[in-house]
C-alpha positions as CSV (number, residue, x, y, z in Angstrom):
1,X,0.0,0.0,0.0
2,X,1.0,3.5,-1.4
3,X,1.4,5.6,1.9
4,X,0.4,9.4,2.4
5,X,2.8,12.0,3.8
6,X,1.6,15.2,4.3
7,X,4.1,17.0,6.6
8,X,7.6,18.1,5.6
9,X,8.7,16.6,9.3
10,X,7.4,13.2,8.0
11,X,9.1,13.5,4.8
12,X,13.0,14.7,6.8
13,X,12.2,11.3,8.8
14,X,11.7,9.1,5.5
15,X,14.7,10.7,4.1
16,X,16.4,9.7,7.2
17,X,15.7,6.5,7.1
18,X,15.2,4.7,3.9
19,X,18.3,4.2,1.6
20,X,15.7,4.6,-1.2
21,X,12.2,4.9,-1.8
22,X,9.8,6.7,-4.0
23,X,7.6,9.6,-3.7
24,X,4.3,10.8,-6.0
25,X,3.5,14.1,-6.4
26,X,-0.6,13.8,-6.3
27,X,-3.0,15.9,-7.8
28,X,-6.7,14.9,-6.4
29,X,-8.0,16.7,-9.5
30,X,-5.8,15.9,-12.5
31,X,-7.2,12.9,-14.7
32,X,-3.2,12.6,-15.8
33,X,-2.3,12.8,-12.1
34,X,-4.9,10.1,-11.4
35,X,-3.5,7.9,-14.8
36,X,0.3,8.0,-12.7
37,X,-1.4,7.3,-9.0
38,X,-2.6,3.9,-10.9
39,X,0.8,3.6,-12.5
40,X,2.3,4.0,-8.8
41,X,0.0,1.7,-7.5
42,X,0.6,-1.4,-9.8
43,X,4.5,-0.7,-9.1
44,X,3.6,-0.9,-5.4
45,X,1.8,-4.3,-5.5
46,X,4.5,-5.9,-7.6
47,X,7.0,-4.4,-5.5
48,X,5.4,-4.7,-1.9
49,X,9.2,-4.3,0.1
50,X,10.0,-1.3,-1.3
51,X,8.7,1.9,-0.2
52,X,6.5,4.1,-1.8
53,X,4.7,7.4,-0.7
54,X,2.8,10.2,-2.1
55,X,1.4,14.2,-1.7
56,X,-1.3,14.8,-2.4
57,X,-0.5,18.5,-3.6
58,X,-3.6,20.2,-2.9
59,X,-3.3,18.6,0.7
60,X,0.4,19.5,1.1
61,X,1.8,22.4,-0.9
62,X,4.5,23.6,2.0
63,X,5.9,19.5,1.6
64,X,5.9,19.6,-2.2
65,X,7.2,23.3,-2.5
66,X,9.8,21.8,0.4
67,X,11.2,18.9,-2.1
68,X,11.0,21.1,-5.3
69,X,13.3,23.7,-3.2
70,X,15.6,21.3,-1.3
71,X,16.7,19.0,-4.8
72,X,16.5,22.3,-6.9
73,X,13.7,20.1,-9.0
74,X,10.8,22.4,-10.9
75,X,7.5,21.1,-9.2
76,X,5.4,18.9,-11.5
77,X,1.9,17.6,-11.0
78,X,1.9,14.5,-11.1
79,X,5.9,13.6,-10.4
80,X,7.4,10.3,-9.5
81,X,11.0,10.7,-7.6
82,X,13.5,8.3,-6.4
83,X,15.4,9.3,-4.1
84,X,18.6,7.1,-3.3
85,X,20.8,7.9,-0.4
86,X,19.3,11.1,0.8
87,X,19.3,12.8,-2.8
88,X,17.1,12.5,-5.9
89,X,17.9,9.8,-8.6
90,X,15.6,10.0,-11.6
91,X,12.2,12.2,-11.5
92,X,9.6,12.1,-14.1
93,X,6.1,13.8,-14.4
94,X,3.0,13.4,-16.7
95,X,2.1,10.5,-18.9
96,X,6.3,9.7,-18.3
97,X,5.1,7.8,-14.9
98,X,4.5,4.7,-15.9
99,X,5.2,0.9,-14.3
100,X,8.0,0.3,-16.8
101,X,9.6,3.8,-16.3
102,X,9.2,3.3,-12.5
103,X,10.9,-0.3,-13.2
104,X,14.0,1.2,-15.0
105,X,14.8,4.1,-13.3
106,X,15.4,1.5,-10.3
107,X,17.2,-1.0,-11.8
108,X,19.5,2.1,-13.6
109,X,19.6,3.8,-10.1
110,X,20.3,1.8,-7.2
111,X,21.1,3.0,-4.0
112,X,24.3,2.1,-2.9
């Protein structure tokens, strides 16, 4: 299951302490955001040990404006980021979020 964050504090915890997990940028309103929160999902229930969250951005702008700031990545609705090792690996937003991309940009990036 695809967990919510909401809170930058939760998000400086994760960080902390997973070597690598993703994070979905989620808009509630967006049929293309909602296309990627299925894409995420599928991901998640073939890949049930690995950890996966998501904003929902209407929910939690000071946490997505907080990532977009602190990686010096542009804030896109939906986005899918990896982040390895306390830093971003691969992003991707829009119809880019898909099970295969989410496959790849693992097996290209692993955390070390």
């Amino acid at each position: 299951m695809v967990n919510k964050i909401e809170s930058v504090e939760q998000f400086e915890q994760i960080l902390k302490e997973q070597k690598s997990f993703y994070i979905l940028k989620h808009s509630l309103t967006c049929p293309i955001s909602q296309a990627a929160y299925e894409e995420f999902e599928s991901y998640d229930q073939e890949n049930p040990n690995f950890p996966q969250y998501f904003l929902a951005v209407q929910d939690s702008r000071p946490l997505s404006n907080h990532i977009a700031e602190k990686f010096h990545i542009k804030h896109e609705s939906p986005q899918a980021i990896l982040f390895n090792n306390h830093d971003v690996a691969w992003h991707a937003s829009h119809w880019k979020i898909t099970f295969d991309s989410l496959t790849k940009a693992r097996e290209e990036n692993p955390a070390q």
